[in-house]
SEKOL-70514 format. One record per residue (C-alpha): residue number from 1; residue in three letters; x, y, z. Coordinates in Angstrom, 3 decimals, decimal comma. Layout:
# residues N
(NUM; "ALA"; (X; Y; Z))
...
This chain:
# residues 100
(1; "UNK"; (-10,302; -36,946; 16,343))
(2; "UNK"; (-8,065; -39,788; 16,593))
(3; "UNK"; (-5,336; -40,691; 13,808))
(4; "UNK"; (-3,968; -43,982; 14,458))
(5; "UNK"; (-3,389; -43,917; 17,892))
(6; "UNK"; (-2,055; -40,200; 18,259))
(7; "UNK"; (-4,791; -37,554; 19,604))
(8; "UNK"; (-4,503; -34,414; 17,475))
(9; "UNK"; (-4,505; -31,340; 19,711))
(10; "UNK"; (-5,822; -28,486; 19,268))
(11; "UNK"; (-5,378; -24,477; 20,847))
(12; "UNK"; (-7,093; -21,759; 21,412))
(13; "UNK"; (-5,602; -18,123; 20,038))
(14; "UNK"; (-5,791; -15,120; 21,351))
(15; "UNK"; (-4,890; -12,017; 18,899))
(16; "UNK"; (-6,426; -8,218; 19,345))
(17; "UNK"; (-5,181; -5,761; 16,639))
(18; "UNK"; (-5,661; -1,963; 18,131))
(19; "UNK"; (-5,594; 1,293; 15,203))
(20; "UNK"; (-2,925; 3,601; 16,329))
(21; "UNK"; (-2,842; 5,802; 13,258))
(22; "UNK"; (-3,774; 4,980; 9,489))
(23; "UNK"; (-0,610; 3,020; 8,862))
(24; "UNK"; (0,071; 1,700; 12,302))
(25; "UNK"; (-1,197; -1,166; 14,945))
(26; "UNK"; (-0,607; -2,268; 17,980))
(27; "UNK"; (-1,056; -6,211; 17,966))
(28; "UNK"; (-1,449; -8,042; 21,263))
(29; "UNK"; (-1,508; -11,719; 22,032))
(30; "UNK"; (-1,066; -13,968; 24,519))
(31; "UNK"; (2,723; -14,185; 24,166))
(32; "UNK"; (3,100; -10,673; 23,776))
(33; "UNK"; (3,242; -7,607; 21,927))
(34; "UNK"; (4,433; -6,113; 18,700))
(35; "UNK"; (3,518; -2,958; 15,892))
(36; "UNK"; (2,739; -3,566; 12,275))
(37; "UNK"; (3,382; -0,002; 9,930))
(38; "UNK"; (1,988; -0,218; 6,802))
(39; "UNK"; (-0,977; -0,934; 4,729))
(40; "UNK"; (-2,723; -4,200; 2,680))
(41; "UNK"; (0,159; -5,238; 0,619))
(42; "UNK"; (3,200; -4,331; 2,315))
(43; "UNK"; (3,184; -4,590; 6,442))
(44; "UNK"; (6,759; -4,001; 8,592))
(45; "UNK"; (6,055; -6,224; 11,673))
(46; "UNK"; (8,071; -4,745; 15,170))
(47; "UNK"; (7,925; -7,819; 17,552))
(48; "UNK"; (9,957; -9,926; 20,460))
(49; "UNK"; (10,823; -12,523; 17,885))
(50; "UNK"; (12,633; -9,832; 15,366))
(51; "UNK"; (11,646; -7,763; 12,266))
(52; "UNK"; (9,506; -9,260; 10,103))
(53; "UNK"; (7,988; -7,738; 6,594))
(54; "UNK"; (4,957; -9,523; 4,519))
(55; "UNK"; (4,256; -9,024; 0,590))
(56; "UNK"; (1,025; -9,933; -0,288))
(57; "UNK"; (-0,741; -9,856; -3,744))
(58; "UNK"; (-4,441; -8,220; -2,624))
(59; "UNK"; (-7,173; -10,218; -3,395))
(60; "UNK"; (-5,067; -13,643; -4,355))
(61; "UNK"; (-4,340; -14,836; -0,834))
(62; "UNK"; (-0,960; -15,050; -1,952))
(63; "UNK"; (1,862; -13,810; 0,520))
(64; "UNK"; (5,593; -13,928; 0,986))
(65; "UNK"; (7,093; -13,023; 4,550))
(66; "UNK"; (10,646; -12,954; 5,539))
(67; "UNK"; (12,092; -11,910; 8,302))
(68; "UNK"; (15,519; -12,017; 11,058))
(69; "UNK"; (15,506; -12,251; 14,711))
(70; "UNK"; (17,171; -8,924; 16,542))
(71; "UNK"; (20,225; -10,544; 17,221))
(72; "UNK"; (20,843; -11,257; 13,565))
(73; "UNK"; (20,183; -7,789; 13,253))
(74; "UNK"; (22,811; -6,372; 16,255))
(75; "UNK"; (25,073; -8,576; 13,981))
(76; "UNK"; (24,580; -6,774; 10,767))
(77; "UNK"; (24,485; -3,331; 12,546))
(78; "UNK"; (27,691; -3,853; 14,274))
(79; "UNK"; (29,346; -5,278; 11,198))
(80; "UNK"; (28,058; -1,783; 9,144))
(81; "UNK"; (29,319; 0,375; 12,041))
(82; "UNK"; (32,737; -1,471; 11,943))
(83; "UNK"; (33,624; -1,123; 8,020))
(84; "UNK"; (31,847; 2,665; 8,253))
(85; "UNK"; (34,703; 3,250; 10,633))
(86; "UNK"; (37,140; 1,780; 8,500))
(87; "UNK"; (36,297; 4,232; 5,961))
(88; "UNK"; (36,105; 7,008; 7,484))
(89; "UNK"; (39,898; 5,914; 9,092))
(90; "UNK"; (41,102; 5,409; 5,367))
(91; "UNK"; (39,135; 8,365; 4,278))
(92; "UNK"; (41,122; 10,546; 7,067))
(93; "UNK"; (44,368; 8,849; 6,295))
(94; "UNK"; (44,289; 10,644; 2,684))
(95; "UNK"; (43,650; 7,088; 1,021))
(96; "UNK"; (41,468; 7,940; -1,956))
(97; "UNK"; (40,579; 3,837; -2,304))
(98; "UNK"; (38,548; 3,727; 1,036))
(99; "UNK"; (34,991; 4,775; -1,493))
(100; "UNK"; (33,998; 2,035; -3,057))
């Protein structure tokens, strides 16, 4: 096909979905690997780009997906860990205003 002087390309996708358990699969494809947990609806997706979860309305076609890379996440994590600590310092320290 040819749109005014640009060729439109096309690939070819590879994607193989294995059944671990009920609520679990292992996906493989050519850039790698990652695990889905969960069911038709609701999927948490474990893969080298990050953490990933879908909503879907069954039947609609209808989906919402949002997601953050790991290193977003190590962000968050470390940032949770740090004012935990803090707490827990304030917490020791007799200083009733470190609950929130």
């Amino acid at each position: 096909m040819k749109r005014q002087g640009k060729i439109l390309r096309t690939t070819i996708r590879f994607r193989k979905r294995v059944r671990v358990w009920q609520f679990m699969a292992l996906n493989v494809s050519r850039r790698g690997l990652s695990v889905s947990i969960g069911r038709r609806g609701f999927t948490l997706n474990l893969g080298r780009h990050g953490v990933y979860v879908t909503l879907s309305a069954r039947g609609t076609g209808l989906s919402y997906r949002i997601g953050a890379p790991w290193k977003q996440l190590w962000h968050w994590s470390n940032r949770l860990v740090a004012r935990n600590d803090e707490t827990i310092q304030r917490i020791e320290q007799g200083d009733d205003d470190g609950l929130e």
